[in-house]
C-alpha positions as CSV (number, residue, x, y, z in Angstrom):
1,X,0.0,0.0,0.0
2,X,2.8,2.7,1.0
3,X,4.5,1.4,-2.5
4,X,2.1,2.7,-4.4
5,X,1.9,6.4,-2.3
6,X,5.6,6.7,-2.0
7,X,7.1,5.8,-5.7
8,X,5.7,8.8,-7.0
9,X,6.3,11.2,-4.2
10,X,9.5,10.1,-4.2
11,X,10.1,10.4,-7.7
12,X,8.8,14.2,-7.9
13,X,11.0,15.1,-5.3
14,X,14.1,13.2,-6.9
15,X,12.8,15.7,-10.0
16,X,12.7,18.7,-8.3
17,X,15.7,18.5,-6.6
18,X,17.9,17.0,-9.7
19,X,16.6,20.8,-11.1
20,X,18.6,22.4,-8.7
21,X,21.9,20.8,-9.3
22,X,24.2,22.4,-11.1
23,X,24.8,20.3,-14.1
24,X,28.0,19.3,-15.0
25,X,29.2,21.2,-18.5
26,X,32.3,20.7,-20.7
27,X,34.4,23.2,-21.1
28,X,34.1,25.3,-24.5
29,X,37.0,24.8,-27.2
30,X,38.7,27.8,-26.7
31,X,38.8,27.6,-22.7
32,X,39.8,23.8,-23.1
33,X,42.5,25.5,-25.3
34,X,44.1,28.5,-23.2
35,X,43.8,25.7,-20.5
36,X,46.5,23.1,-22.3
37,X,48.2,26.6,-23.4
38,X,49.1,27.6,-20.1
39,X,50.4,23.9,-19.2
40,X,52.2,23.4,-22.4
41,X,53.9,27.3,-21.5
42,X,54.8,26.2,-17.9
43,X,56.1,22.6,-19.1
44,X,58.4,24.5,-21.1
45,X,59.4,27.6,-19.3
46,X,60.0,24.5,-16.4
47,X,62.0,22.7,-18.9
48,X,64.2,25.7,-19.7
49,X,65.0,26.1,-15.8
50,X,66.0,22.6,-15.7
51,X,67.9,22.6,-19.0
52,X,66.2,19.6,-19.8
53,X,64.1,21.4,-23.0
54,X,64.9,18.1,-25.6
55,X,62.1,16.2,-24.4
56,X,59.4,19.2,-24.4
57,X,60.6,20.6,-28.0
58,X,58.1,18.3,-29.6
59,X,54.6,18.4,-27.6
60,X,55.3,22.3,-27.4
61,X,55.6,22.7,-31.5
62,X,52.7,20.0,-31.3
63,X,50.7,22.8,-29.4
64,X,51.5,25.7,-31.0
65,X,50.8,24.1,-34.4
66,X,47.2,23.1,-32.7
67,X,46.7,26.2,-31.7
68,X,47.7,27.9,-34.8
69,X,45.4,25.8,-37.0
70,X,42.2,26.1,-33.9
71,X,42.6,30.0,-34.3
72,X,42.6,30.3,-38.1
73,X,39.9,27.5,-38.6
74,X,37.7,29.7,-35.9
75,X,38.7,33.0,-37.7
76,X,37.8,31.0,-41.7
77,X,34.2,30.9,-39.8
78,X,34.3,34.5,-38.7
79,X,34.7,35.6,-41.8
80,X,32.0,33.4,-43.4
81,X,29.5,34.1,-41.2
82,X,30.4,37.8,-41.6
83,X,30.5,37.4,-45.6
84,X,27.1,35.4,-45.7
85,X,25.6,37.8,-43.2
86,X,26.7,41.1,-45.1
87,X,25.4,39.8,-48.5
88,X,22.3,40.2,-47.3
């Protein structure tokens, strides 16, 4: 008998509260970018203290060429959008 009463009070209040919650996000591209950035730069600055740059030459030139192609594919779209837009 209580089964029946409490299922779906208990459900609405699972609801309710689940609202509430922040929900977890992912982080946009270009914050997930500057984040690997910034530990790329401090990897390398690091590196230089140490003199031990050999093994981070590669996974920095790896990041920059990321970042280089990121930027220009978002700034390709920029200029799309703003060529389609102005057409108009």
């Amino acid at each position: 008998m209580h089964k029946d009463t409490c299922t779906p009070m208990f459900t609405a209040a699972l609801f309710t509260i689940a609202k509430t919650w922040k929900q977890p996000r992912c982080p946009s591209r270009v914050k997930w970018i500057r984040e690997m950035w910034y530990i790329y730069t401090m990897e390398y600055y690091l590196a230089i203290k140490k003199d031990e740059i050999l093994p981070f030459v590669t996974t920095w030139m790896d990041c920059e060429d990321t970042m280089l192609n990121e930027i220009s594919q978002t700034e390709t779209v920029k200029y799309c959008m703003i060529s389609l837009i102005s057409r108009r």
